[in-house]
C-alpha positions in Angstrom: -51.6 -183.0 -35.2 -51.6 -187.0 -35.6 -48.6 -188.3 -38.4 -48.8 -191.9 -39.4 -45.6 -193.8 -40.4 -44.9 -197.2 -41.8 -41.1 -198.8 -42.2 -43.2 -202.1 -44.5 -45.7 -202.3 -47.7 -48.7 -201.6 -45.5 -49.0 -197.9 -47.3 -52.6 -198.4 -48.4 -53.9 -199.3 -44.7 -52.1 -196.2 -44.1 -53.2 -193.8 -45.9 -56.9 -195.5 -45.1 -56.4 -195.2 -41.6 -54.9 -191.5 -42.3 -57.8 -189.9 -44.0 -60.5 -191.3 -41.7 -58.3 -189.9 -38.9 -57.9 -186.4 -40.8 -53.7 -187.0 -40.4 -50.8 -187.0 -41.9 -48.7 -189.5 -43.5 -45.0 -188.6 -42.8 -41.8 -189.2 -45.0 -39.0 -191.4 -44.7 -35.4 -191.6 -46.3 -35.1 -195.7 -45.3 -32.2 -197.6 -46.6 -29.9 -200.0 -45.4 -26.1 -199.8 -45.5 -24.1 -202.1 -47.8 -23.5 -204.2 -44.1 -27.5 -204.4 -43.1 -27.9 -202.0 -41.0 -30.9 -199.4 -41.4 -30.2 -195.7 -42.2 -33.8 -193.7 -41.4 -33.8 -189.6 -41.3 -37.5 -188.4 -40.6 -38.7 -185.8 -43.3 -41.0 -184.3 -41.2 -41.5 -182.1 -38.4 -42.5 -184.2 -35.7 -41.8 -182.0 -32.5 -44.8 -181.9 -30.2 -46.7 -184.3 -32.0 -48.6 -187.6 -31.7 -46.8 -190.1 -33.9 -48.7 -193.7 -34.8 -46.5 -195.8 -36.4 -48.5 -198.4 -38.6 -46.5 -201.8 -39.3 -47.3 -205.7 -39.6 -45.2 -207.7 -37.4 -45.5 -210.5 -40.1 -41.8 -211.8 -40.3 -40.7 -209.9 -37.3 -37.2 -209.9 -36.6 -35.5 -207.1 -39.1 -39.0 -204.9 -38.7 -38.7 -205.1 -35.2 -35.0 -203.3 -35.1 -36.2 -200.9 -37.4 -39.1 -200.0 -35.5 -37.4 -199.2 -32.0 -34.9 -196.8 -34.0 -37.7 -194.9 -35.8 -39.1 -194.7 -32.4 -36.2 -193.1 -30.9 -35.5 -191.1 -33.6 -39.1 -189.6 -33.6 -38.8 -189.0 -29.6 -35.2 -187.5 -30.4 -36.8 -185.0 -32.6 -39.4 -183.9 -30.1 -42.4 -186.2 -30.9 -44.7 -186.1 -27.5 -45.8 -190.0 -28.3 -45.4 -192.6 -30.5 -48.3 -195.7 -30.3 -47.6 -199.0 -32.5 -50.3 -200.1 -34.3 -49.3 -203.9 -35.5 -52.3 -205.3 -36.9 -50.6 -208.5 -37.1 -48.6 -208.9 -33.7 -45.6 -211.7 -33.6 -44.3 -213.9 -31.1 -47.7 -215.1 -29.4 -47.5 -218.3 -30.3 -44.8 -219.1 -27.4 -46.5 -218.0 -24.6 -45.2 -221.3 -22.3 -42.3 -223.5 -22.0 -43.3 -227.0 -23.7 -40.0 -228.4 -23.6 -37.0 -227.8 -21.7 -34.5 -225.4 -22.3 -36.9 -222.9 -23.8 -37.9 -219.6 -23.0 -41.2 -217.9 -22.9 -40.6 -215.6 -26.4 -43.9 -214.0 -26.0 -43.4 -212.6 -22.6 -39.9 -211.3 -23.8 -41.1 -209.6 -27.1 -43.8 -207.9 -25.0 -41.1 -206.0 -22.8 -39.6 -205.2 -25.3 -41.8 -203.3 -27.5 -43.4 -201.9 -24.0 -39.5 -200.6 -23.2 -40.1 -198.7 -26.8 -43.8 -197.5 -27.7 -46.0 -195.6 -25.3 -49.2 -197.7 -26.8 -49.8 -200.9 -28.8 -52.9 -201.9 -30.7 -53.4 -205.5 -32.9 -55.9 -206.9 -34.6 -56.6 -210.8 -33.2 -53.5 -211.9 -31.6 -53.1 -215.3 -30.6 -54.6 -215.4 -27.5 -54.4 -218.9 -26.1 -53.1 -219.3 -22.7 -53.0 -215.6 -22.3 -56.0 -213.7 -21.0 -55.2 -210.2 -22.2 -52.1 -208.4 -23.6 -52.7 -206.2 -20.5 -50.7 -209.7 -19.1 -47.6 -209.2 -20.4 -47.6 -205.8 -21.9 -46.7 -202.6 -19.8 -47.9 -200.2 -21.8 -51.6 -199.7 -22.8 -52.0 -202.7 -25.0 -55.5 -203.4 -27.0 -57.0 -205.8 -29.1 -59.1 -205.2 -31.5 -61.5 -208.3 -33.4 -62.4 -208.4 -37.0 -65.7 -209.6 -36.5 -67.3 -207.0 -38.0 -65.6 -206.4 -41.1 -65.1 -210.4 -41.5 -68.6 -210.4 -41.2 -69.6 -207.4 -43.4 -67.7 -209.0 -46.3 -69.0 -212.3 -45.9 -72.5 -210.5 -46.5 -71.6 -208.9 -48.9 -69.8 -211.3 -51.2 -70.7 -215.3 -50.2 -74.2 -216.1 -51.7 -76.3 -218.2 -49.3 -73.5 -218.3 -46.7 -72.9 -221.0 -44.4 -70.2 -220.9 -41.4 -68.6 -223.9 -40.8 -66.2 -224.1 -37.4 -64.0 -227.2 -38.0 -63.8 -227.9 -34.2 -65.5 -226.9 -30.8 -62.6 -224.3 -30.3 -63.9 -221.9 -33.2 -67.7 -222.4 -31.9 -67.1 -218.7 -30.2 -65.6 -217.2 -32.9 -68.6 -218.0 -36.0 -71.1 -218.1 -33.4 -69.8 -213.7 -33.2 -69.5 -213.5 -36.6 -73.0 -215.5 -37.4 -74.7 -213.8 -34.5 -73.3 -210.5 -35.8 -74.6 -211.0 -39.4 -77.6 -213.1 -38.7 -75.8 -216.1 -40.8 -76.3 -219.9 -39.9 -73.2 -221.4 -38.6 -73.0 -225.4 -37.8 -69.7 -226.6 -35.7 -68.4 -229.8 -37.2 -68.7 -233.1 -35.0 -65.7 -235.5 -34.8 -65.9 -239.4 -34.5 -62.7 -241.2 -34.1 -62.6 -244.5 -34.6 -58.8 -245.0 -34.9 -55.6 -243.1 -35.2 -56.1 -242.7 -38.4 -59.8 -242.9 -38.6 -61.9 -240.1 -38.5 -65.4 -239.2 -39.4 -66.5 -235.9 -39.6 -70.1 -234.9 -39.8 -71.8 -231.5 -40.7 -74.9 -231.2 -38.4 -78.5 -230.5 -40.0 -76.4 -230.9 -43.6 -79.7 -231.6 -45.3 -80.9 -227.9 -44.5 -77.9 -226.5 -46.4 -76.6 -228.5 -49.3 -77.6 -224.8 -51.6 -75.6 -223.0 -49.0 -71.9 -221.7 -49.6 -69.7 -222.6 -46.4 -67.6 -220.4 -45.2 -64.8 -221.4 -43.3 -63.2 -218.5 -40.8 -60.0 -218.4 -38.8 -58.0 -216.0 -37.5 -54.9 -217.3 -39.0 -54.2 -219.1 -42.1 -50.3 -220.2 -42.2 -50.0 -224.1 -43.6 -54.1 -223.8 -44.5 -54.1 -227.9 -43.3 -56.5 -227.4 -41.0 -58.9 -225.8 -44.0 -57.8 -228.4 -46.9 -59.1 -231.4 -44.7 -61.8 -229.4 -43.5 -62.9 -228.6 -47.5 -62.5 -232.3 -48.2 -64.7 -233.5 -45.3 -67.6 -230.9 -46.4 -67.2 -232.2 -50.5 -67.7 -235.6 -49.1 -70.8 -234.2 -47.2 -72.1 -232.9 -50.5 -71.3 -229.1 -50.0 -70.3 -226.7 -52.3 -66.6 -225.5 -52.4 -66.2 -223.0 -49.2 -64.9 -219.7 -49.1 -61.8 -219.6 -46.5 -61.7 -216.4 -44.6 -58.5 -215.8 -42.4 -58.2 -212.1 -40.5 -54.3 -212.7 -40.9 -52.9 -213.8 -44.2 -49.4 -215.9 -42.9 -49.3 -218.5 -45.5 -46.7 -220.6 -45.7 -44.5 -221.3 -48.9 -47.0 -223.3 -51.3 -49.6 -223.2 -49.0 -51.7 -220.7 -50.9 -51.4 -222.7 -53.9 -52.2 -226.1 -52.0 -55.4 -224.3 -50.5 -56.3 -223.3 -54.4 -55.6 -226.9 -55.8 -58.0 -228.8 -53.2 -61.7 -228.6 -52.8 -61.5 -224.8 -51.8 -63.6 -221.8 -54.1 -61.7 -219.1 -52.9 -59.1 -218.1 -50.2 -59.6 -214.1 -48.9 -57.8 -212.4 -46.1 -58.0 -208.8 -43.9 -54.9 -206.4 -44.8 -53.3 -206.9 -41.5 -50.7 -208.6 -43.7 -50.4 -207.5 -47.3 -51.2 -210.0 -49.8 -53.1 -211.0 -52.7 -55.9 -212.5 -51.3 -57.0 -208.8 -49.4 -60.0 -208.5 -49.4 -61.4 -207.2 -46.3 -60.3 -204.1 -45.2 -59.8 -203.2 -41.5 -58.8 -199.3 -41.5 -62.4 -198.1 -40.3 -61.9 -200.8 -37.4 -58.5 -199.3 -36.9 -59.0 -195.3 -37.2 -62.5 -196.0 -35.1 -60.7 -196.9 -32.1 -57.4 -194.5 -32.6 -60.2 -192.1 -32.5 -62.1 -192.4 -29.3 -58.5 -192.8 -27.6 -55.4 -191.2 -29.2 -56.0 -189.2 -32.1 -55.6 -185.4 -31.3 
């Protein structure tokens, strides 16, 4: 038998991923001591099973501790395996040394949870200057894209949708999700004519001035990048766009910054929990544990 457990709020992707699978979701006693420190005593009987443990790394430090003790604790008890599934995954973004004196945080978090976890799955991690997790992870590590539920929901939901890339860089990413969902998408051209002078134009803009854009990213955490995007495409003479991020970081205020601009609405997967979930990514999830580690 498979038994899902989750130390964070992610209980509803959970018990999502738990029925599709046809498994249970085991109990915790989780507390902390008066000094921090984490008290966990598994209420189940885990010996000779397959444990997935389902947690966002989304402010990863505490979860992190907590997760390598719940590991050891399940193996202590007899579990056979115990596979992380971190829909959001932390510590990509430092995947070089840019100045010196630093370390390269990415590489280190990765031996870490591989000393831990028999198998890792995420949803979209920030793959920049690394190629695959298989890089700098030494345990079966996958990666999984929201494409397909992104684009499902956009469908679904966006009236006349138009996806807008704000730079060459997302080109790949809406061309999927466009290609995917037979939607238009346009990449926005940059002129700069100064440090401080930019023009941004929206190709073929006449052909969709009744179309909603959408804007897509894989990660919304200051939402900058989508205010001045929004205000270039209200000058264009587009409607307000729908922002669509796979994981919902959001930075203090920024939330209510994206709201208070030239923005309709701002909706996000449940990698992360938050208010603006909307698109749900336990089918993508349990369809994959299926076809590889659910017994």
């Amino acid at each position: 038998m498979t038994i899902l457990f989750t130390l964070s709020d992610n209980d509803d992707l959970v018990s999502c991923i738990a029925s599709q699978l046809n498994a249970k979701v085991g109990r915790i006693n989780h507390r902390l001591f008066p000094d921090g420190e984490t008290y966990l005593q598994v209420l189940d009987d885990v010996a000779e099973q397959d444990i997935i443990i389902v947690n966002d790394l989304h402010q990863p430090n505490s979860k992190t501790v907590e997760l390598i003790l719940l590991s050891h604790t399940l193996k202590s008890l007899g579990a056979v395996s115990v596979g992380l599934v971190a829909p959001y995954l932390a510590y990509m973004r430092q995947d070089k040394v840019f100045h010196p004196g630093e370390g390269i945080s990415s590489h280190y978090y990765a031996q870490l949870l591989s000393d831990h976890f028999d198998w890792l799955v995420t949803v979209d991690p920030h793959l920049h200057r690394i190629d695959s997790l298989s890089d700098i992870y030494h345990i079966p590590a996958h990666t999984l894209h929201a494409t397909v539920p992104v684009a499902n929901w956009i469908v679904q939901n966006v009236e006349k949708p138009l996806l807008i890339g704000p730079d060459s860089e997302s080109e790949q990413w809406v061309k999927a999700i466009g290609q995917h969902a037979n939607i238009d998408f346009e990449v926005l051209t940059k002129v700069r004519h100064g440090d401080h002078d930019v023009e941004v134009s929206v190709p073929n803009i006449e052909a969709y001035l009744n179309h909603t854009p959408v804007l897509v990213d894989d990660i919304i955490s200051t939402g900058r990048t989508m205010i001045e995007t929004a205000n270039h495409l209200e000058k264009a003479g587009l409607k307000a766009p729908v922002c669509v991020a796979v994981h919902a970081v959001f930075a203090p205020n920024a939330i209510e910054q994206m709201t208070a601009s030239h923005i309709g609405r701002v909706v996000s997967a449940n990698s992360i929990v938050h208010d603006s979930n909307a698109i749900d990514l336990s089918e993508l999830i349990a369809d994959f544990i299926k076809s590889h580690y659910s017994s």
